[in-house]
C-alpha positions as CSV (number, residue, x, y, z in Angstrom):
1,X,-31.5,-11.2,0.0
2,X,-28.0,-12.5,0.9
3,X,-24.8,-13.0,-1.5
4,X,-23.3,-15.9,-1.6
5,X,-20.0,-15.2,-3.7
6,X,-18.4,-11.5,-3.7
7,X,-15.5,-10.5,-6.2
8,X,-12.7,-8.7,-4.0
9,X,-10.4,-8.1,-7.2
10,X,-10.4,-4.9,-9.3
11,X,-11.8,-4.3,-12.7
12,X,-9.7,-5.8,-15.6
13,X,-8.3,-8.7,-13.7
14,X,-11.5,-10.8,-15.4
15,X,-14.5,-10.2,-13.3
16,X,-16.3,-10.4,-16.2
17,X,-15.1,-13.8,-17.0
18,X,-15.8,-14.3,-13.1
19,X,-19.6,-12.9,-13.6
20,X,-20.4,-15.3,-16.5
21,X,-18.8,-18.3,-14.9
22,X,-21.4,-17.3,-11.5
23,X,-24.2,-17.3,-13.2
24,X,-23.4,-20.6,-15.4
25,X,-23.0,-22.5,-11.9
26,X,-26.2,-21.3,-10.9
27,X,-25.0,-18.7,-8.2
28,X,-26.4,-15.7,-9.9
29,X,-27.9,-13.4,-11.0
30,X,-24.7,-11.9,-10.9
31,X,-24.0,-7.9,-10.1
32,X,-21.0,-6.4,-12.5
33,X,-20.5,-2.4,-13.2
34,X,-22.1,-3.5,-16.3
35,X,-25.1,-3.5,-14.1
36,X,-25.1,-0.1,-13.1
37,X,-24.4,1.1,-16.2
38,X,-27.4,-0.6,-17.4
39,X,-29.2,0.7,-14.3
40,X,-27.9,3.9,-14.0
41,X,-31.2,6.2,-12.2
42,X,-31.2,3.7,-9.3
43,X,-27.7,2.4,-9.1
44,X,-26.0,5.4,-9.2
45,X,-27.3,7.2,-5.9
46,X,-27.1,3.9,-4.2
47,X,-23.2,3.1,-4.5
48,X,-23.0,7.4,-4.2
49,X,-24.1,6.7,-0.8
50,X,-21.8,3.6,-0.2
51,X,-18.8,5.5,-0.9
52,X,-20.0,8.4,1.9
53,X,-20.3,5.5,4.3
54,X,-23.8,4.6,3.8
55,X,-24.2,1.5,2.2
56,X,-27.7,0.4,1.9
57,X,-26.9,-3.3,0.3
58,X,-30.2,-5.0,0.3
59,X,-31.4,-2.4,-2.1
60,X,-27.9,-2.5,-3.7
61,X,-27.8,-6.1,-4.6
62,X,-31.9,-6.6,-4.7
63,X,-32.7,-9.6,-6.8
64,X,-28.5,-10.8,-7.4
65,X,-27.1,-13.9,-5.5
66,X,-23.4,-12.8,-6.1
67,X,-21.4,-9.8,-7.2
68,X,-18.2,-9.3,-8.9
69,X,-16.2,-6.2,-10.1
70,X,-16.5,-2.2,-9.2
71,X,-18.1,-0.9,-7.2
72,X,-18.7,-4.2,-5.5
73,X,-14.5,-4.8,-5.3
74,X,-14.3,-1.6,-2.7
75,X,-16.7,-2.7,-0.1
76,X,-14.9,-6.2,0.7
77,X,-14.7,-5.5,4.6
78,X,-17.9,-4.0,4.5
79,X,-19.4,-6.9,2.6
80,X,-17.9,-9.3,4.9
81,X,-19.7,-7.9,7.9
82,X,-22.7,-7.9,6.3
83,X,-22.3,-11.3,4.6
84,X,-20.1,-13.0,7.4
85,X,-21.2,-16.5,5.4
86,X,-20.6,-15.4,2.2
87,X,-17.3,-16.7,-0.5
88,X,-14.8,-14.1,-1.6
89,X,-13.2,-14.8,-4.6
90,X,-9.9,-12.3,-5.6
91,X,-9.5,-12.2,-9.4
92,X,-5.3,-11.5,-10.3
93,X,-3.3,-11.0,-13.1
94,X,0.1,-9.8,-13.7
95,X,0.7,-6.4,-12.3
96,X,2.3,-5.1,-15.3
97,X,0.0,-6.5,-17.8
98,X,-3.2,-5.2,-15.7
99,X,-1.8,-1.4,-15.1
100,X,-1.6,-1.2,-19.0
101,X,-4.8,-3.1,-19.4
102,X,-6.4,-0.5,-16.6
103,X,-4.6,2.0,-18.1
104,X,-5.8,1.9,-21.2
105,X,-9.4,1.6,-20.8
106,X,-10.5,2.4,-17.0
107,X,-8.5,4.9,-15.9
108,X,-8.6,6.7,-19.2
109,X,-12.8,6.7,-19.2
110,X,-12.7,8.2,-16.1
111,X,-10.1,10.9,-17.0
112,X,-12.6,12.2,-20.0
113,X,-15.5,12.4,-17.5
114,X,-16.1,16.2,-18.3
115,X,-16.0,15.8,-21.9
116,X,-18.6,12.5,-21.4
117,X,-22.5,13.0,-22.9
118,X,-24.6,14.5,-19.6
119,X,-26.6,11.2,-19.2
120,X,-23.2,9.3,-18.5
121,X,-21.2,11.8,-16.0
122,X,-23.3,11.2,-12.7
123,X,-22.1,7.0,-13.5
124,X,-18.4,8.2,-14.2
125,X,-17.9,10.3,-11.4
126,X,-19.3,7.8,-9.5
127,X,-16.9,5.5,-10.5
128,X,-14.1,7.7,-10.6
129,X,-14.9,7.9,-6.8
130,X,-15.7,4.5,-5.7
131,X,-12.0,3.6,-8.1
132,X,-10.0,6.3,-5.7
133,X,-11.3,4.9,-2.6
134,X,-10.0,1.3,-3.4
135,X,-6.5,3.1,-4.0
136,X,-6.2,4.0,-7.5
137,X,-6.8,8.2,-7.6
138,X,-6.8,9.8,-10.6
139,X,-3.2,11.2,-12.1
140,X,-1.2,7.8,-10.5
141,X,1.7,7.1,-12.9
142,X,1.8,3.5,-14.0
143,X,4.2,2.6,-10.9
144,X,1.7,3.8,-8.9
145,X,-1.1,2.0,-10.4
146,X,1.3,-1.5,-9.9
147,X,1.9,-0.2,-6.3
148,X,-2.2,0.4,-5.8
149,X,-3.2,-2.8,-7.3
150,X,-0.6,-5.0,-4.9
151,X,-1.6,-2.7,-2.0
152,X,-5.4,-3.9,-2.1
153,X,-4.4,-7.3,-3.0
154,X,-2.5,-7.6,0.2
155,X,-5.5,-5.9,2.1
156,X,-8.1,-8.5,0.9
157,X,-5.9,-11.6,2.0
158,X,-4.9,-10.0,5.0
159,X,-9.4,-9.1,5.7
160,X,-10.9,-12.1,4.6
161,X,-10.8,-15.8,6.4
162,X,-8.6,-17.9,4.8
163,X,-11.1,-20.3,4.5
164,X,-14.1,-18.0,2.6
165,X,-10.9,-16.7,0.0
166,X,-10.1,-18.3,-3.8
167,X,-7.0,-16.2,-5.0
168,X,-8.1,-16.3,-8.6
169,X,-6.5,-16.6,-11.8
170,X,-8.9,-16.8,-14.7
171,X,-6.9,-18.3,-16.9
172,X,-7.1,-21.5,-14.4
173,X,-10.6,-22.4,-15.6
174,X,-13.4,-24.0,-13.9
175,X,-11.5,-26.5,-11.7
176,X,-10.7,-24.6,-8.9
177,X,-12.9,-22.2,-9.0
178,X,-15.5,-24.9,-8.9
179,X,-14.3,-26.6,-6.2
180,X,-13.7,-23.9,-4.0
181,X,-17.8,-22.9,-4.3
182,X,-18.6,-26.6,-3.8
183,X,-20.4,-26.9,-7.4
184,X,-20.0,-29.1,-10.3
185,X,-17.8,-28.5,-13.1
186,X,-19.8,-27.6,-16.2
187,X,-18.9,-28.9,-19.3
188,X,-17.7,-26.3,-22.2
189,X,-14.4,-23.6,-21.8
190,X,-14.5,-21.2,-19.3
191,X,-15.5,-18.1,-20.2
192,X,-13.0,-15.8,-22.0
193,X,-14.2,-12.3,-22.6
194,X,-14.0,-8.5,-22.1
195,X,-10.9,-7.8,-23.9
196,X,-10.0,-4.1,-24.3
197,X,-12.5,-3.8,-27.8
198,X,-14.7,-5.5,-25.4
199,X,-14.8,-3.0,-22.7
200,X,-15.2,0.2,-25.1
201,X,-17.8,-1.8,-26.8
202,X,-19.8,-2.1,-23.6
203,X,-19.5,1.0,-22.4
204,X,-21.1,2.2,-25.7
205,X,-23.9,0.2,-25.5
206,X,-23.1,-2.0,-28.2
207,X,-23.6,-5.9,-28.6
């Protein structure tokens, strides 16, 4: 099992986009919280034990080519030891526009984790965890949350080779992206998706 494309940008910054777009080029199957979620008995423990520092990532990523998204966006240095030869790709947005898109759906799951069903809290406080390691603790004021998010930005470009890192804008489509993992362009839109309904939606279960 190796990876051969790893998401360094935080949730909400389109990694899910970035996830569909993966697979679609053939570099899947492609690892996404959504993953977890729907995986939650052996998922769970496993990234438990990443955030304590004890990563086990071939049974992590068993059977996925790529990875995009939390928990995956925490574990850039250590995924880039482990996967010298693998491509980093660092999904952005405007800082602004993503602490009120994080804000408003993220951040305020992981706030309600006590009053969550008892099937989901062991995946929230998981979460809540892996999301305070990368920088983003809970009770940050929105400031905070713009400070956090340019803070681990910096730290990716400053971690990764130049030459293994796409700073990413979604909304640039498949050109770049493309030719940075050394595919061809497929025809069709790039895909547009996960929009604050979206999320809620998925986190529910629903289609």
């Amino acid at each position: 099992m190796t990876l051969h494309v790893i998401g360094a940008g935080v949730g909400r910054t389109g990694t899910y986009s970035l996830k569909l777009a993966i697979n679609q080029v053939g570099l899947g199957p492609c690892h996404h919280m959504e993953e977890v979620l729907h995986n939650m008995p052996t998922q769970v423990p496993l990234w438990s034990a990443a955030s304590q520092g004890k990563g086990d990532w071939s049974s992590i990523f068993d059977g996925y080519g790529s990875a995009v998204d939390w928990p995956t966006a925490c574990f850039f240095r250590e995924l880039l030891e482990e996967f010298p030869k693998a491509k980093f790709v660092l999904t952005l947005r405007d800082p602004e526009r993503w602490a009120d898109s994080f804000g408003a759906t993220i951040y305020k799951l992981i706030e309600g984790t006590d009053q969550a069903p008892e099937e989901m809290r062991g995946w929230l406080e998981m979460a809540a965890g892996v999301i305070a390691k990368t920088g983003f603790p809970l009770g940050l004021e929105r400031d905070e949350l713009i400070q956090a998010f340019n803070s681990h930005n910096e730290a990716v470009k400053k971690s990764i080779p130049a030459s293994q890192l796409l700073v990413f804008d979604v909304r640039d489509g498949w050109e770049p992206l493309c030719e940075f993992l050394e595919v061809p362009v497929p025809e069709g839109e790039f895909p547009r998706t996960n929009h604050r309904e979206e999320f809620w939606d998925r986190v529910q279960g629903k289609d």
